[in-house]
Short mmCIF file of the C-alpha atoms (twelve columns), coordinates in Angstrom:
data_MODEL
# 
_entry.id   MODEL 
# 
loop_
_atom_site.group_PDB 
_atom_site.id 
_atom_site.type_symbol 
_atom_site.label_atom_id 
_atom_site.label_alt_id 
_atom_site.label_comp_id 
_atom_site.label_asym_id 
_atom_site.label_seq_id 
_atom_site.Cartn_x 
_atom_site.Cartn_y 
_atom_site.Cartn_z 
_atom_site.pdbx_PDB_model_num 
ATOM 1   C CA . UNK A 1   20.258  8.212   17.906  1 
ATOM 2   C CA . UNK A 2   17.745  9.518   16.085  1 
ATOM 3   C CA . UNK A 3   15.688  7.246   13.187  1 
ATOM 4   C CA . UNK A 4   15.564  8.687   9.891   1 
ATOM 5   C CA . UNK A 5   11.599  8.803   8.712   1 
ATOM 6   C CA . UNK A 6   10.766  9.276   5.054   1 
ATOM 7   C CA . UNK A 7   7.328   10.716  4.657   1 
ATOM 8   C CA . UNK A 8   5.732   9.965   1.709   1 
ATOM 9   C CA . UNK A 9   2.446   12.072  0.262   1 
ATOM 10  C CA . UNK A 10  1.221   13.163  -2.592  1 
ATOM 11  C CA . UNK A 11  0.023   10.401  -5.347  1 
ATOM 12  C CA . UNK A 12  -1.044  9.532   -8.940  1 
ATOM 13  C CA . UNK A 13  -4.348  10.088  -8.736  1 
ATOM 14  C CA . UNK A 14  -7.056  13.027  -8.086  1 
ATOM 15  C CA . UNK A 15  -6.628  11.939  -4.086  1 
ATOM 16  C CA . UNK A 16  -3.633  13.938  -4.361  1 
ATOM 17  C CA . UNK A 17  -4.712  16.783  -3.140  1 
ATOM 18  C CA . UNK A 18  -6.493  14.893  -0.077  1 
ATOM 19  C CA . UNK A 19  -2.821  13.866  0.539   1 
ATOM 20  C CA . UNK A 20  -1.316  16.689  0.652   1 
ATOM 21  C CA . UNK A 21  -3.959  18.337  3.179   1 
ATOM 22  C CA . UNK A 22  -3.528  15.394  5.574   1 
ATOM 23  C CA . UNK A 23  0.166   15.879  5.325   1 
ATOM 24  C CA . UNK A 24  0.154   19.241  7.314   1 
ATOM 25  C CA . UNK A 25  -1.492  17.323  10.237  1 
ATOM 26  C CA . UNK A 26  0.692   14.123  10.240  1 
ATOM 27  C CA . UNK A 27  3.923   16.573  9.699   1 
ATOM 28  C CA . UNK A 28  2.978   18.637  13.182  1 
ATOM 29  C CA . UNK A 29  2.386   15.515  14.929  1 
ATOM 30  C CA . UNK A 30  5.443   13.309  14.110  1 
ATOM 31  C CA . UNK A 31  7.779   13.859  17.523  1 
ATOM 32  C CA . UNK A 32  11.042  15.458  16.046  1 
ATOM 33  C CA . UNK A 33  12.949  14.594  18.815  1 
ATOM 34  C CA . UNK A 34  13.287  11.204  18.311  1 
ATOM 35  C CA . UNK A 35  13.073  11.771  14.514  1 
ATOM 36  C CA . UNK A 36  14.375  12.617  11.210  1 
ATOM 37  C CA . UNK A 37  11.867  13.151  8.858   1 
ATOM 38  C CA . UNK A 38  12.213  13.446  5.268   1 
ATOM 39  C CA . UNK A 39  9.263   14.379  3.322   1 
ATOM 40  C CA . UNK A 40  8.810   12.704  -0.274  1 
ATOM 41  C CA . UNK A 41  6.406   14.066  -2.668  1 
ATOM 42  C CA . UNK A 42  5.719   10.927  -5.504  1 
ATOM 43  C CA . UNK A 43  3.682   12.598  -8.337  1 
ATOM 44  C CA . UNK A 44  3.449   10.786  -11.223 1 
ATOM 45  C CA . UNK A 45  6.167   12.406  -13.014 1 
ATOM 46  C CA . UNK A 46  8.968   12.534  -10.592 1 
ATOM 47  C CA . UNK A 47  9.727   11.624  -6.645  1 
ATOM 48  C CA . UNK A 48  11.750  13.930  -4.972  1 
ATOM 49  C CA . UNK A 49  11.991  15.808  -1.131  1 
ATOM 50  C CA . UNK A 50  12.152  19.439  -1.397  1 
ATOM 51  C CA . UNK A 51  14.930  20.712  0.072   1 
ATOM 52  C CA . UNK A 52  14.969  23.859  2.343   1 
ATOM 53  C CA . UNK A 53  16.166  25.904  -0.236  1 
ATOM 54  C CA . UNK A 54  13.016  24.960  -2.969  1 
ATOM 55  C CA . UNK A 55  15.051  22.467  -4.811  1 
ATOM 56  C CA . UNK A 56  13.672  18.855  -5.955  1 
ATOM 57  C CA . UNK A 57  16.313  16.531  -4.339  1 
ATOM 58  C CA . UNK A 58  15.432  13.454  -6.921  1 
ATOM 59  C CA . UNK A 59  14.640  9.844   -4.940  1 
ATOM 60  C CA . UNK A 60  16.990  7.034   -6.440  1 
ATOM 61  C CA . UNK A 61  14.493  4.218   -6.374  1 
ATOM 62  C CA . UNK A 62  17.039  1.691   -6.943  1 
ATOM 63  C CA . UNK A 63  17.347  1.899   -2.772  1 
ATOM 64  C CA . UNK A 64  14.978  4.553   -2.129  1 
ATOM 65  C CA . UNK A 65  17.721  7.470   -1.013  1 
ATOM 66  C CA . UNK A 66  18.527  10.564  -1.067  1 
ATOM 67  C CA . UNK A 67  21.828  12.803  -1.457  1 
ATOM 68  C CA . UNK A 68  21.674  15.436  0.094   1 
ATOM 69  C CA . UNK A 69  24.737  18.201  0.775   1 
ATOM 70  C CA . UNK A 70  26.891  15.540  -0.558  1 
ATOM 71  C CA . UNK A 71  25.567  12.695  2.013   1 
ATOM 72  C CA . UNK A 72  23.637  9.575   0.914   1 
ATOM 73  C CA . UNK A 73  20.304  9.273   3.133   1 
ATOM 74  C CA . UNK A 74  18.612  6.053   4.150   1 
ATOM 75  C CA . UNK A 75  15.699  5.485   6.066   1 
ATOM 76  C CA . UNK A 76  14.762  3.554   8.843   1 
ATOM 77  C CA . UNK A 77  11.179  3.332   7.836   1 
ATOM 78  C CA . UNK A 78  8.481   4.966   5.937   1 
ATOM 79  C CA . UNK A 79  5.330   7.135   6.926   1 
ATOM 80  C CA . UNK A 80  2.822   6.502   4.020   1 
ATOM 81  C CA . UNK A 81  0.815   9.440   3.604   1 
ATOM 82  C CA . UNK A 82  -1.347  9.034   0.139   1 
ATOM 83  C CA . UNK A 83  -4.935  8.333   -0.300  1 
ATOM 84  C CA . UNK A 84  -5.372  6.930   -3.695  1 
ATOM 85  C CA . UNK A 85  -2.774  4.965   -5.562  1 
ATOM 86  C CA . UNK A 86  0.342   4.017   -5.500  1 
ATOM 87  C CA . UNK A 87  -0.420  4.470   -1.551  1 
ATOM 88  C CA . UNK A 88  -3.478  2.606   -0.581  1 
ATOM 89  C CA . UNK A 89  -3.412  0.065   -3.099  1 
ATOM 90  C CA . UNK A 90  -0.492  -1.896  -2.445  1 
ATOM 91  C CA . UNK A 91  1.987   -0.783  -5.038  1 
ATOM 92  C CA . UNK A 92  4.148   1.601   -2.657  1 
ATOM 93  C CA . UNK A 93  3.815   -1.337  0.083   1 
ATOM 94  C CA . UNK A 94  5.343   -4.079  -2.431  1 
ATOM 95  C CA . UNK A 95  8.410   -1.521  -3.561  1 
ATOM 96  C CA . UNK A 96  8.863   -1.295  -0.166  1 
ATOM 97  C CA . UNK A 97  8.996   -4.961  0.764   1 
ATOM 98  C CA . UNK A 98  11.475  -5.394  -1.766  1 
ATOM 99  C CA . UNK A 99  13.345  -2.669  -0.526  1 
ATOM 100 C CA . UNK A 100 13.485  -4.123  2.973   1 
ATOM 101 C CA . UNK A 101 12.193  -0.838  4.659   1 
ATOM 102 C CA . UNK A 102 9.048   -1.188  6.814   1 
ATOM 103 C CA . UNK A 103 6.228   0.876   6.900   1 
ATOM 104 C CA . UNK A 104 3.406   2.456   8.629   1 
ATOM 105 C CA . UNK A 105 0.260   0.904   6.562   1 
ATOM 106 C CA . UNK A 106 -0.945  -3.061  6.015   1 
ATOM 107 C CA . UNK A 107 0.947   -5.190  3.760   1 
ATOM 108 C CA . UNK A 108 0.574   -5.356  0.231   1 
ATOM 109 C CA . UNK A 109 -1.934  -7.884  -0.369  1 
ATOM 110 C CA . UNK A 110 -4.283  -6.412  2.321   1 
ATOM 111 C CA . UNK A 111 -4.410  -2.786  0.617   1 
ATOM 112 C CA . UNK A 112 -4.439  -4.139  -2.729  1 
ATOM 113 C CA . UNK A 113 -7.958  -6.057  -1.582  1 
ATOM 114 C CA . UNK A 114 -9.339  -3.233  0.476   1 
ATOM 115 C CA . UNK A 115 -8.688  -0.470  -2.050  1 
ATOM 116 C CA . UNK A 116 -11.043 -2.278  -4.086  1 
ATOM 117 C CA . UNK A 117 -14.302 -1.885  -3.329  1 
ATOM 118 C CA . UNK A 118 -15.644 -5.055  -4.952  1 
ATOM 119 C CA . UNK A 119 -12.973 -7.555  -3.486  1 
ATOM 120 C CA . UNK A 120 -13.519 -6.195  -0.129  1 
ATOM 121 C CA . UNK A 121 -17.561 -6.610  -0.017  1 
ATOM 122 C CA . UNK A 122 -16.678 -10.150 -1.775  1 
ATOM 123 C CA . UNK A 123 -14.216 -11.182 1.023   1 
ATOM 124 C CA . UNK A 124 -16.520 -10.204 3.513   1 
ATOM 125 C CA . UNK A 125 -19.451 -11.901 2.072   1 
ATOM 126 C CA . UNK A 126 -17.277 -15.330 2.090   1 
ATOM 127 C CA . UNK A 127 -16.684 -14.381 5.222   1 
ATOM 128 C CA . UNK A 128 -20.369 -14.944 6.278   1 
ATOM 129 C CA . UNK A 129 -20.499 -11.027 6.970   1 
ATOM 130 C CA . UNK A 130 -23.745 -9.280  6.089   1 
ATOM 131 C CA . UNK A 131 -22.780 -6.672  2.820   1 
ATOM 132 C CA . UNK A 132 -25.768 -4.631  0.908   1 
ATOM 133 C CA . UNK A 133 -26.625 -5.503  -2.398  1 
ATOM 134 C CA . UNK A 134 -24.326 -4.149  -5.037  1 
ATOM 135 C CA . UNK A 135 -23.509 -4.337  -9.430  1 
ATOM 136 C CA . UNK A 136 -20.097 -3.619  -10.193 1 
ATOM 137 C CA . UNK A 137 -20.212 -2.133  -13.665 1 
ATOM 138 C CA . UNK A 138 -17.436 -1.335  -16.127 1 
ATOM 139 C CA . UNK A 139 -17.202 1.884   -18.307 1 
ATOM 140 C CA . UNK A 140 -16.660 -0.374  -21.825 1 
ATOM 141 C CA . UNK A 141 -20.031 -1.676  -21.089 1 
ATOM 142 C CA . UNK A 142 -21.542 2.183   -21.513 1 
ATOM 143 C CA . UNK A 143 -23.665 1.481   -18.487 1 
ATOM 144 C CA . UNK A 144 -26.910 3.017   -18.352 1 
ATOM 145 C CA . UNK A 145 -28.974 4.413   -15.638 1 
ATOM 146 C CA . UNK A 146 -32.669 2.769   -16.473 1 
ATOM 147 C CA . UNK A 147 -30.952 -0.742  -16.999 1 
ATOM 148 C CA . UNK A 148 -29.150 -0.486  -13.506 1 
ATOM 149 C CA . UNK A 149 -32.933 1.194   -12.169 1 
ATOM 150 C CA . UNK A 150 -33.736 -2.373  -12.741 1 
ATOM 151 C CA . UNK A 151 -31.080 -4.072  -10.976 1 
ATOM 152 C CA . UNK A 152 -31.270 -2.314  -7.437  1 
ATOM 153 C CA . UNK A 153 -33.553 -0.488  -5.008  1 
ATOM 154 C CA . UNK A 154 -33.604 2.700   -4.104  1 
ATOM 155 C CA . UNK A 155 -31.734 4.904   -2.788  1 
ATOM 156 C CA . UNK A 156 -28.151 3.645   -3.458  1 
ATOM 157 C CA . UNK A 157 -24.721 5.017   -3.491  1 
ATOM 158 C CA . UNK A 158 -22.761 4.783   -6.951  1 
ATOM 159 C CA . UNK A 159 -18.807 5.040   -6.164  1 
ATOM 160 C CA . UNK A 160 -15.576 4.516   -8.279  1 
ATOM 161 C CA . UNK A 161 -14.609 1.480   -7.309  1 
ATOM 162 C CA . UNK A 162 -11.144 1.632   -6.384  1 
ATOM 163 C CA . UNK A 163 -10.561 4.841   -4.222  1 
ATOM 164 C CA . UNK A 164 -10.024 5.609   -0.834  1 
ATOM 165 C CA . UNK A 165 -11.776 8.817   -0.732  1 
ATOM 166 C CA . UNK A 166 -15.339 10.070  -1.497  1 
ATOM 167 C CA . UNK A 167 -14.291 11.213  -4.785  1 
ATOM 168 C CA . UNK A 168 -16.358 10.655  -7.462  1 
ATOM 169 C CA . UNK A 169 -19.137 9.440   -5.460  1 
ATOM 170 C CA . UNK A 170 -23.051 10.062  -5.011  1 
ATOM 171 C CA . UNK A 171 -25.730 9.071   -2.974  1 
ATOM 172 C CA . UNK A 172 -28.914 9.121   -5.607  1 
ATOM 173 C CA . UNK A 173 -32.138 8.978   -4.834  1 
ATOM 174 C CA . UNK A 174 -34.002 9.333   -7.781  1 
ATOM 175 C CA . UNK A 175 -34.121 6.666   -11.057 1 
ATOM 176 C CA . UNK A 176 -33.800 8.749   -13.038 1 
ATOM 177 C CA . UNK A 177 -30.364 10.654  -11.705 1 
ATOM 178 C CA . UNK A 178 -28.440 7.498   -12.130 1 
ATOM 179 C CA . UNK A 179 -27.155 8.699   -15.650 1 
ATOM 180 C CA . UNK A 180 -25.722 11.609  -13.849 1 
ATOM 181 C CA . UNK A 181 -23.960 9.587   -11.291 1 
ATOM 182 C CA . UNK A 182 -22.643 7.334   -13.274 1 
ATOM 183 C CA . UNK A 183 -20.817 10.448  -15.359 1 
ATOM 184 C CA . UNK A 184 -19.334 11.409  -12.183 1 
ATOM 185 C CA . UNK A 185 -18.246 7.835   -10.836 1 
ATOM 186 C CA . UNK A 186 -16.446 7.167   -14.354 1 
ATOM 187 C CA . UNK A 187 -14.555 10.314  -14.381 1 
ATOM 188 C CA . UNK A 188 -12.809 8.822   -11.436 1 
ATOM 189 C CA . UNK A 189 -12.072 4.951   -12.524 1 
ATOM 190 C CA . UNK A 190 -13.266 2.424   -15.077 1 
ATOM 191 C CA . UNK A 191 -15.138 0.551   -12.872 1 
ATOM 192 C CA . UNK A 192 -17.790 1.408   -10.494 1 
ATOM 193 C CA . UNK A 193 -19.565 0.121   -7.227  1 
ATOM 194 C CA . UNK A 194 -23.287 0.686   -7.128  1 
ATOM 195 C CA . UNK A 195 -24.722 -0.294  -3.520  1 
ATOM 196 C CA . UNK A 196 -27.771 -0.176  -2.153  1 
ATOM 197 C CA . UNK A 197 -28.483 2.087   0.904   1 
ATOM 198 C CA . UNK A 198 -29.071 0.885   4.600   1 
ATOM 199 C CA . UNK A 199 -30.334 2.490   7.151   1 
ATOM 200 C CA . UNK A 200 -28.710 2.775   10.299  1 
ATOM 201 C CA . UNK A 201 -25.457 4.221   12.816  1 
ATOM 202 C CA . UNK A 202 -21.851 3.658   11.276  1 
ATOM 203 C CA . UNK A 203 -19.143 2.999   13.563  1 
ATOM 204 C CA . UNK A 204 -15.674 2.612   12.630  1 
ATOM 205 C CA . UNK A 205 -12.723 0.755   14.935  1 
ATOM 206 C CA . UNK A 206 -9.002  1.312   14.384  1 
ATOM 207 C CA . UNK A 207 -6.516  -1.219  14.965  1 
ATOM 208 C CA . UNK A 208 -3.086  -1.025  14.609  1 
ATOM 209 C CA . UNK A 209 0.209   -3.496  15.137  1 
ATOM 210 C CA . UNK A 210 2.675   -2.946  18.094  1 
ATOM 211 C CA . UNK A 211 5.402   -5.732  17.594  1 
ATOM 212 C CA . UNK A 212 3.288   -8.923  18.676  1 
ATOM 213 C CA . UNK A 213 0.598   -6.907  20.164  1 
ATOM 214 C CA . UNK A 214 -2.615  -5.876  18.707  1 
ATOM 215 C CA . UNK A 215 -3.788  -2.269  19.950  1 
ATOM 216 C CA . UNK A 216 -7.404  -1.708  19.444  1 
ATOM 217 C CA . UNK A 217 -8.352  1.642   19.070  1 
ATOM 218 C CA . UNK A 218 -11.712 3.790   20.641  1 
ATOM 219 C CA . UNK A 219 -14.895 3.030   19.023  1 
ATOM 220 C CA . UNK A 220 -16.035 6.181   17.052  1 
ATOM 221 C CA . UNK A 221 -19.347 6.652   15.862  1 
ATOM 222 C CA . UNK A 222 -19.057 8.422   12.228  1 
ATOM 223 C CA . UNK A 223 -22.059 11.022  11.682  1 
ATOM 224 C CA . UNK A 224 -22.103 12.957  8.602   1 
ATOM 225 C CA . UNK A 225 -23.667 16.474  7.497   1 
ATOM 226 C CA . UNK A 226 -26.066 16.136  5.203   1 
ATOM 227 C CA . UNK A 227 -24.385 18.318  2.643   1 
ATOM 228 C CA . UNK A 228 -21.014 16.773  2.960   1 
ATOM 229 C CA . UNK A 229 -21.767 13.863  -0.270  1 
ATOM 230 C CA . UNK A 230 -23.518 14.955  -2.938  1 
ATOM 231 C CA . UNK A 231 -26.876 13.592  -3.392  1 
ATOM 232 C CA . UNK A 232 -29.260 13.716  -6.217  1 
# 
């Protein structure tokens, strides 16, 4: 018997649309033979899965279903989709715990931390791992670029700092672009991550949870185009 997926994309923030692009991949990938999948669009003013014939089927939340044709549907387990919040930053993950359902990302607590840039280079640094030098500004404050010119060395990258894209971010090289940056960063949160550059190859490793077993994934080195993140 088949288990019934929901797939969830979309969002609340400006990540959205990232969403929404990865969805088409995850969609084509997801083996239909051995499921069901239900795809959920949450926006911030409704949740619903669009039914085959273009109408909003509306999510109860009180169990997370569906009724559709006259049939209540349940899931087996989610596919979390969203980059940005309520996705990545532990909100969807804690609804979810209450709701009994499992799900395809970390647990609440650990996206909640990681979606945050600042908790995650302060965990790390407790941890006794080596993190750049960074100022974590607020947009109450009115930041401004000459003060933080003072603060750091150049070049550095100034990022919203809760995000899970590259939205909203720069890599400046010049003093006297920080203003500019900072614009950009605060269009996208009310708090932002300022870190210095280093120099050197990025590597990312995936890991993922298979019952008791932990599966480590390739090592992939990440190179970038030049053009791909604004700089100033």
């Amino acid at each position: 018997m088949k288990k019934v997926i929901a797939f969830v994309t979309g969002g609340y923030s400006s990540e959205a649309e990232v969403s929404y692009k990865s969805a088409i991949t995850m969609e084509a990938e997801v083996d239909k033979n051995m499921y069901d999948v239900y795809r959920i669009d949450i926006t911030p003013s409704e949740w619903f899965h669009p039914g085959k014939d273009g109408k909003r089927i509306p999510v109860d939340k009180n169990d997370f279903s569906l009724q559709v044709n006259g049939k209540k549907i349940v899931f087996d387990a989610v596919l979390i989709g969203i980059h940005g919040t309520p996705g990545e930053d532990g909100k969807l993950q804690g609804y979810f715990d209450l709701m009994n359902l499992p799900y395809t990302t970390c647990n609440a607590a650990t996206s909640a931390i990681t979606f945050n840039k600042r908790y995650t280079v302060a965990v790390a640094a407790f941890a006794g791992i080596s993190v750049s030098n960074s100022v974590h500004l607020f947009k109450q404050d009115n930041p401004k670029g000459a003060e933080l010119a003072r603060r750091v060395t150049m070049p550095v990258f100034v990022k919203p700092n809760n995000g899970g894209s590259s939205i909203g971010m720069s890599k400046v090289n010049r003093k006297e672009d920080l203003d500019a940056a900072l614009q950009k960063a605060f269009k996208e949160d009310n708090e932002v991550l300022v870190e210095e550059f280093i120099s050197g190859r990025e590597f990312t490793v995936g890991v993922f949870r298979k019952s008791a077993e932990i599966i480590v994934l390739p090592i992939t080195e990440v190179r970038t185009l030049k053009k791909s993140l604004r700089q100033f």
